[in-house]
RODO-2510 file (C-alpha; in nm, 4 decimals, decimal comma):
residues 66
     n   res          X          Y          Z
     1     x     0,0000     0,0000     0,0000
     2     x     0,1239     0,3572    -0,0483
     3     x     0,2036     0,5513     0,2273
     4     x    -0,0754     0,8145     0,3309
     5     x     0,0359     1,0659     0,5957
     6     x    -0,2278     1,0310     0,9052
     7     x    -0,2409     1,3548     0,9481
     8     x    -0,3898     1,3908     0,5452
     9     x    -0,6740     1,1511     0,6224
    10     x    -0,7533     1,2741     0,9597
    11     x    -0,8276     1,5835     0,8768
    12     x    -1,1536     1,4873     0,7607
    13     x    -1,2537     1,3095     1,0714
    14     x    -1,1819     1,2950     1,4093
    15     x    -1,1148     0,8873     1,5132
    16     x    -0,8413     0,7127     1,3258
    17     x    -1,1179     0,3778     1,4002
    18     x    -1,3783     0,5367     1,2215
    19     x    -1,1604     0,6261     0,9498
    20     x    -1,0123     0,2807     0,8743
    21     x    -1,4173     0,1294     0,9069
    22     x    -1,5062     0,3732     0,6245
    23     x    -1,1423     0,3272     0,4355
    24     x    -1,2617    -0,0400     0,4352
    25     x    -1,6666    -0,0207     0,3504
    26     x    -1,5291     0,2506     0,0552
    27     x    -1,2840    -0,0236    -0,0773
    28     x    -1,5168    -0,2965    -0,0791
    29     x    -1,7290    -0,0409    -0,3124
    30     x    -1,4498     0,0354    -0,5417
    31     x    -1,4252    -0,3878    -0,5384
    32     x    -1,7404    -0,4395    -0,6466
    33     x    -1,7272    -0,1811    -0,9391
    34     x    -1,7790     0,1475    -0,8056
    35     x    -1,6633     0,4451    -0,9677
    36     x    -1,3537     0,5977    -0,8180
    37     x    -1,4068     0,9670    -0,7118
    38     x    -1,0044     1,0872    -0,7274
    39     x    -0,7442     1,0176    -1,0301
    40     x    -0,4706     0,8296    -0,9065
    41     x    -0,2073     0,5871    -1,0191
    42     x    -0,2914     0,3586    -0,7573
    43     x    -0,4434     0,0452    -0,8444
    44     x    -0,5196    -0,1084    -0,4841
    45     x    -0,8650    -0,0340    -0,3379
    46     x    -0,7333     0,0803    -0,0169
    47     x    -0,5146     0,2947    -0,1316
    48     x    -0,7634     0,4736    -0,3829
    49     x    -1,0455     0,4743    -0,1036
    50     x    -0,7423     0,6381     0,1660
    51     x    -0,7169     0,9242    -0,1340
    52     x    -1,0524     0,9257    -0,1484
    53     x    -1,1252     1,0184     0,1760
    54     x    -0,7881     1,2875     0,2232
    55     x    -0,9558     1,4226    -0,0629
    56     x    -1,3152     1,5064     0,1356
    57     x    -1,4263     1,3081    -0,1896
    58     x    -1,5710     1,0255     0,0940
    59     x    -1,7049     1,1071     0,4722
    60     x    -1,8943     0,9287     0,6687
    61     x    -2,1976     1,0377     0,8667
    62     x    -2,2781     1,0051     1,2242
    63     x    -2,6889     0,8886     1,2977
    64     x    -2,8328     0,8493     1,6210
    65     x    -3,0421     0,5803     1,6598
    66     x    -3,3112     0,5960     1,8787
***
């Protein structure tokens, strides 16, 4: 995998947990055919959904549940 500073991806969220759950959900997308939001010469989905998200391209959302 390339390297991806911590700092990049964590300024779009605040948990480095919740970041690697949505790094993971986002590459099983891009593994079943999804579209990739970000050029890149990367060919490994968890290095194209870590760009992704250091982009802002991918967040994730916080619900309560009730």
């Amino acid at each position: 995998m390339s390297y991806m500073p911590r700092e990049k991806v964590l300024k779009n969220g605040d948990s480095i947990f919740k970041i690697t759950l949505l790094a993971a959900k986002r590459a099983v997308e891009l593994n079943d055919g999804a579209q990739k939001l970000v050029k890149t010469v990367s060919t490994k989905f968890s290095s194209i959904a870590l760009e992704e998200i250091a982009q802002g391209k991918v967040k994730y959302k916080i619900v309560e549940q009730k």
